[in-house]
FIDRENZA-708767 format. One line per 8 residues: for each residue x, y, z of N, C-alpha, C. Coordinates in steps of 0.001 Angstrom, whole numbers, plus 524288, in hexadecimal, padded with zeros to 5 digits. Example, Ala and Ser with C-alpha at 12.3 -4.5 7.8 and 13.67 -1.06 7.14 Angstrom:
83386:7E9C6:81E78:8300C:7EE6C:81E78:83390:7F31C:81E78; 83232:7F736:81BA8:83566:7FBDC:81BE4:83264:8001E:81EBE
END
This chain:
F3C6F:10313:C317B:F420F:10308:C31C9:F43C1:0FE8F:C3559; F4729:0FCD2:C32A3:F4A10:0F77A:C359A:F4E65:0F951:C3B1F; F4F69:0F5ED:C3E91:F53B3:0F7BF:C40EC:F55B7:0F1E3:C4160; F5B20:0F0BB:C4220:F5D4F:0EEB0:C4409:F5BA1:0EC8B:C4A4A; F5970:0E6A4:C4B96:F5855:0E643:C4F91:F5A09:0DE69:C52C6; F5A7A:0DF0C:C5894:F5D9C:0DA3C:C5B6F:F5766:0D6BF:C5C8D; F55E6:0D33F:C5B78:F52D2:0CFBB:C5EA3:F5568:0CB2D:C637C; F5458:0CCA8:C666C:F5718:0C9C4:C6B96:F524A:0C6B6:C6E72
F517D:0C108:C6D28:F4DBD:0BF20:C6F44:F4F0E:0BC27:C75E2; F4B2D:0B9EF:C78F5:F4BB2:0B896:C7E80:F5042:0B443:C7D6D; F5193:0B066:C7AFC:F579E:0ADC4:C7B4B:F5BF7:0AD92:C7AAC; F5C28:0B410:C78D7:F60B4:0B742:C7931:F628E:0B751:C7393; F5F65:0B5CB:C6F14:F6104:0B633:C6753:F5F08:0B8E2:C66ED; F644D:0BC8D:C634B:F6421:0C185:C621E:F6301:0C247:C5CF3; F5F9E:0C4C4:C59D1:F5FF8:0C5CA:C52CB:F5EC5:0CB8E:C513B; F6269:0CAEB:C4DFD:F6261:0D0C5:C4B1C:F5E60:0D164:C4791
F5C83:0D628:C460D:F59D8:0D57D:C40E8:F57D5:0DB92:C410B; F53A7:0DE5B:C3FCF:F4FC0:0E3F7:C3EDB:F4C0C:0E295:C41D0; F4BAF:0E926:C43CA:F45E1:0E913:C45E3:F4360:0EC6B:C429D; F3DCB:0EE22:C443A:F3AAE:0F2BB:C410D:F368C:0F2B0:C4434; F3410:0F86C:C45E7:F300D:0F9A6:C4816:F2FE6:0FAD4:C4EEA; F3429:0F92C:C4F14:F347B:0FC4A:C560B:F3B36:0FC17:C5696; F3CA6:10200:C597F:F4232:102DE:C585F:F4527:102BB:C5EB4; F44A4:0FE69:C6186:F44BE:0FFA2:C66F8:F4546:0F772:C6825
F47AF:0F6D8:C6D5B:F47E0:0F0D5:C6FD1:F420F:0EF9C:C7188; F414B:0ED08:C6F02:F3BE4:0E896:C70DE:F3DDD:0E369:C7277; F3882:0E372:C7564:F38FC:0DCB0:C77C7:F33F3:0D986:C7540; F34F2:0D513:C74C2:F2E47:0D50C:C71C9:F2EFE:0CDFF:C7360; F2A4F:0CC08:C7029:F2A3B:0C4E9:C6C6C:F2BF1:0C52F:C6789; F2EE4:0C309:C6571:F2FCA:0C2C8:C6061:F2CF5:0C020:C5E04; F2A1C:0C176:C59A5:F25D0:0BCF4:C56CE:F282C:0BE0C:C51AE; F2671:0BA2C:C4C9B:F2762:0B91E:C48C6:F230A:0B6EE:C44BD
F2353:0B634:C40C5:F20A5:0B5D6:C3DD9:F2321:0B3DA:C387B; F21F9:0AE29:C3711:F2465:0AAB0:C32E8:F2180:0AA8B:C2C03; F1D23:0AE9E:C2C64:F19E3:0AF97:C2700:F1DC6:0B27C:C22C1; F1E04:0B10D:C1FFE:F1F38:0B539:C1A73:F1C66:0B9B1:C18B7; F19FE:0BA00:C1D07:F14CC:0BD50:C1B21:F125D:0BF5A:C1EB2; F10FA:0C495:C206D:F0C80:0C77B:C234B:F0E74:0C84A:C26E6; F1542:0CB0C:C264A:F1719:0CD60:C2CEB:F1464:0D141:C2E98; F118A:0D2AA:C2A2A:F10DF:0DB2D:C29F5:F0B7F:0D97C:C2E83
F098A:0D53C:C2E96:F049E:0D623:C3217:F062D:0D38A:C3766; F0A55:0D13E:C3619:F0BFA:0CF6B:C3CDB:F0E6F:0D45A:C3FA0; F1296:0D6EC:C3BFE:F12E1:0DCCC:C3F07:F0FD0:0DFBE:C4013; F09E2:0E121:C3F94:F0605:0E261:C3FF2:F01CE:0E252:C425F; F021E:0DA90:C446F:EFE70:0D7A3:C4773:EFFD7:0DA7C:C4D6C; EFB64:0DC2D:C4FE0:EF9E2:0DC40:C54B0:EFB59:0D906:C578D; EFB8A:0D519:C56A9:EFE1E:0CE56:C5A43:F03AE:0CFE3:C5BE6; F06C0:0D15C:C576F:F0BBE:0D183:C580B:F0DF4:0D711:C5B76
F0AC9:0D750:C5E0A:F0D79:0DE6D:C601A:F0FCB:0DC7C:C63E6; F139C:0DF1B:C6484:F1826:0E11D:C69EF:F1D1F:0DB78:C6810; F1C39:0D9A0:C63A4:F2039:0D39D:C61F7:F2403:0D5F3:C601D; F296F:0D396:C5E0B:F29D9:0D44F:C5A00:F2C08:0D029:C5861; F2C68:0D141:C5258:F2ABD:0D0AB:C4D83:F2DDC:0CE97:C488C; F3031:0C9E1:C4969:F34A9:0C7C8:C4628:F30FF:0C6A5:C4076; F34A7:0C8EA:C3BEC:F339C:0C63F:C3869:F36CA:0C389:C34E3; F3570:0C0D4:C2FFA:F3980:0BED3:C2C01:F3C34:0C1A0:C29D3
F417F:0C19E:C28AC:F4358:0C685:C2594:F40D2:0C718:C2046; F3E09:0C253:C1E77:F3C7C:0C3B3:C19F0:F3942:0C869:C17F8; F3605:0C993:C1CFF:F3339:0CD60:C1CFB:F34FD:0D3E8:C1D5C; F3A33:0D13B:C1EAC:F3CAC:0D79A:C1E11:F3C31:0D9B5:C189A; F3C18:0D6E9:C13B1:F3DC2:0D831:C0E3C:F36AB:0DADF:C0E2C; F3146:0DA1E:C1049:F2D03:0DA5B:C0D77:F2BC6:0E20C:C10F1; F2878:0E2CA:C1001:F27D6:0E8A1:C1098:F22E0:0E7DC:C1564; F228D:0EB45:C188B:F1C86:0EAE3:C1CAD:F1AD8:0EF60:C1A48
F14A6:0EF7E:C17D4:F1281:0F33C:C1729:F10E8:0F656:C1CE0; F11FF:0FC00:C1C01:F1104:0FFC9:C1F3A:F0B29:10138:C2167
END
C-alpha cells in the first residue's frame, strides 16, 4: 500500500511523491538507481539497508513479485 509521502533533503528541496514499506518519519541517504531493469534485487540487496530508495516512476506501472 502506497501512502502519500514529503522528501525534504539537507538544502532545504522539498518533493512530493508515495512511499511504501515503512509508515512512520525516517532519516536516511537517499540512493537511486538509473537501470530499466532489476529494482526488485536492489530492494532486496543487503548493501542497500537502512537507505532509502528512489525510483523511476516507470517502475511504478511493472508488478514486484512477492
Amino acid at each position: 500500500m502506497t501512502k502519500r509521502a514529503v522528501l525534504v533533503l539537507e538544502d532545504g528541496a522539498i518533493y512530493e511523491g508515495y512511499s511504501f514499506g515503512f509508515g512512520t518519519t525516517i532519516y536516511g541517504e537517499v540512493v537511486f538507481d538509473t537501470a530499466m531493469a532489476g529494482y526488485q534485487e536492489m530492494l532486496t540487496d543487503p548493501s542497500f539497508a537502512g537507505q532509502i530508495f528512489d525510483v523511476e516512476p516507470l517502475q511504478d506501472y511493472v508488478s514486484v513479485p512477492a
